[in-house]
C-alpha positions as CSV (number, residue, x, y, z in Angstrom):
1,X,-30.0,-8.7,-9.9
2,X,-27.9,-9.4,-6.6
3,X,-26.7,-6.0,-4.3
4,X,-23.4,-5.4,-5.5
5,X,-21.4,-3.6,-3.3
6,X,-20.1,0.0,-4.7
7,X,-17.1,0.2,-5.9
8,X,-14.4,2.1,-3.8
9,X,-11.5,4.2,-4.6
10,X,-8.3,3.6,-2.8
11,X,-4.5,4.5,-3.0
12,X,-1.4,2.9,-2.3
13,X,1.8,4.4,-1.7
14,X,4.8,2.6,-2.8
15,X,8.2,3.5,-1.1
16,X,12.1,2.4,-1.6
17,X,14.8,3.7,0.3
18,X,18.0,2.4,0.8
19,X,17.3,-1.1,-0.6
20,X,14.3,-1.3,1.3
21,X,10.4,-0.9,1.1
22,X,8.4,0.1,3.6
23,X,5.0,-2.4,4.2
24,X,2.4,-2.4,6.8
25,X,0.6,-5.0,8.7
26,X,-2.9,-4.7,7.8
27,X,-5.7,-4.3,11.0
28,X,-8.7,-4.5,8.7
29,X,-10.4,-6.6,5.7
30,X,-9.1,-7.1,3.0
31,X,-6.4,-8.3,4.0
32,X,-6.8,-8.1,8.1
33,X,-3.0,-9.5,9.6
34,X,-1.5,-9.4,6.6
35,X,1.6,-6.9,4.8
36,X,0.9,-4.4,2.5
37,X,1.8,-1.0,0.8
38,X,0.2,1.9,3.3
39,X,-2.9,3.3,1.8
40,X,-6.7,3.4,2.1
41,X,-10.2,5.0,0.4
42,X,-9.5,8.8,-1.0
43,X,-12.1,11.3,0.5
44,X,-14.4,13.0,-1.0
45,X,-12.9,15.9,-2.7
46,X,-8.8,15.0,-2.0
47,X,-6.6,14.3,-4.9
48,X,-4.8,11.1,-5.8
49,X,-1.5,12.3,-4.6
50,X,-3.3,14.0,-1.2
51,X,-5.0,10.7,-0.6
52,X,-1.6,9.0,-0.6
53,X,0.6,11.3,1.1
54,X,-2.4,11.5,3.8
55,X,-2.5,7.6,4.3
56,X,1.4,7.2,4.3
57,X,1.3,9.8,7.3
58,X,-1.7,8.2,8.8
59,X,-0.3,5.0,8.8
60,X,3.3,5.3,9.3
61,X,4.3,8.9,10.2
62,X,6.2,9.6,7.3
63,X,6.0,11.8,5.3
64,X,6.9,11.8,1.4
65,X,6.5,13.4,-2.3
66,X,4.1,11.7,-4.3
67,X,5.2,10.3,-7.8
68,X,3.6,8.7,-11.0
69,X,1.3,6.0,-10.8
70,X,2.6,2.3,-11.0
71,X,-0.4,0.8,-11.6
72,X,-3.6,-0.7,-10.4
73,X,-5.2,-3.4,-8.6
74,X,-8.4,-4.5,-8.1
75,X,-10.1,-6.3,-5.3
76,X,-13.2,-8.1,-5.0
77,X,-14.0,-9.9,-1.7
78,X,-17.0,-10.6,0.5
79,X,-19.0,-7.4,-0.3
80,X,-16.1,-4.8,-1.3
81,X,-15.1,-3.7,-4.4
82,X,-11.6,-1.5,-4.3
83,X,-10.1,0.0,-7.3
84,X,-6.8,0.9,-6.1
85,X,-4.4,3.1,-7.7
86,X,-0.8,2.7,-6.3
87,X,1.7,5.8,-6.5
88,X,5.6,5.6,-6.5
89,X,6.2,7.4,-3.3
90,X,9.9,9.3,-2.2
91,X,11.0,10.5,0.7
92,X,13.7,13.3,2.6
93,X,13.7,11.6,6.2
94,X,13.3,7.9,6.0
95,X,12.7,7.5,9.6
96,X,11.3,4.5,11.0
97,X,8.2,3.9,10.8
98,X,5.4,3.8,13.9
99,X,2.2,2.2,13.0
100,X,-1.3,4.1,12.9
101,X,-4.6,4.8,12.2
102,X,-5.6,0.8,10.9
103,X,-2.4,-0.6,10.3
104,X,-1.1,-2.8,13.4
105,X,2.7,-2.4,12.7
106,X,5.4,-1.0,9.8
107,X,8.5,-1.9,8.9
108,X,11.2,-1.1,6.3
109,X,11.4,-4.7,5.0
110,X,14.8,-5.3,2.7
111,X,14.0,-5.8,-0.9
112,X,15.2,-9.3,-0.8
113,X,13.3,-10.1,2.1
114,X,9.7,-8.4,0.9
115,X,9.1,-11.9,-1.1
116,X,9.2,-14.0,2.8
117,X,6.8,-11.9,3.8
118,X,2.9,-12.5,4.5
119,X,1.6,-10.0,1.7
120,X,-2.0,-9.6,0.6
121,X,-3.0,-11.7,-2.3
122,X,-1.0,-10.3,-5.3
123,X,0.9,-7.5,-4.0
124,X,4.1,-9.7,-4.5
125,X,3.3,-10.3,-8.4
126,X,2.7,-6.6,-8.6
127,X,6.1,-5.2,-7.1
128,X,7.7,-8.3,-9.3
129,X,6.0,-6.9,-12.5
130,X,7.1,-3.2,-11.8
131,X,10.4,-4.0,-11.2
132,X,10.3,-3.3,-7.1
133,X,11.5,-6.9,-6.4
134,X,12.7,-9.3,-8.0
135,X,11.2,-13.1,-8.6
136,X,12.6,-16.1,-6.2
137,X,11.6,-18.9,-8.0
């Protein structure tokens, strides 16, 4: 039997305002230069909706209210194993956004733009099939 590597909770906060959704350049693997929802691992002992509010601020400065789930992802790449569960997420100050903790930048990216963008491997499918964006092709 090979090592596998453990398998790693993570959350992802999904947020629309104003005909727009609000994406992060990735500074770490998976992933690394790439756009994606904020989010990271949950600590030991935070809850789902802590975990995402806490990487939304971490990562963007905003902060929001945590909604239902949207669904889940998983992702397997050279030695990690995520399980990510990503939360519809609403806000009362949509400022703009200043990148922090891992993520290199953040944007508010226009709904009919998100699709252009360089987004980690599936995320583009996923906001398709949960009616964020809509398909180009």
């Amino acid at each position: 039997m090979t090592d596998l590597p453990p398998v790693e909770l993570c959350v992802g906060a999904v947020l629309v305002d104003d005909g727009r959704l609000l994406l992060v350049r990735r500074g770490r693997a998976p992933g690394a230069g790439e756009w994606s929802v904020p989010g990271g691992r949950v600590q030991s002992g935070e809850t789902l909706p802590e975990a995402v509010l806490r990487e939304l601020m971490e990562e963007t400065g905003i902060e929001g209210l945590c909604g239902d789930l949207l669904g889940w992802v998983e992702l397997i790449d050279h030695g990690h194993h995520f399980v990510v569960l990503d939360f519809a997420v609403t806000t009362l100050d949509p400022i703009e956004p200043v990148a922090g903790d891992d993520a290199l930048d953040a944007e508010w990216v226009a709904l009919d733009e998100v699709g252009e963008w360089a987004l980690v491997e599936g995320l583009a499918q996923f906001l398709i099939d949960n009616d964020i964006i809509e398909r180009t092709i």
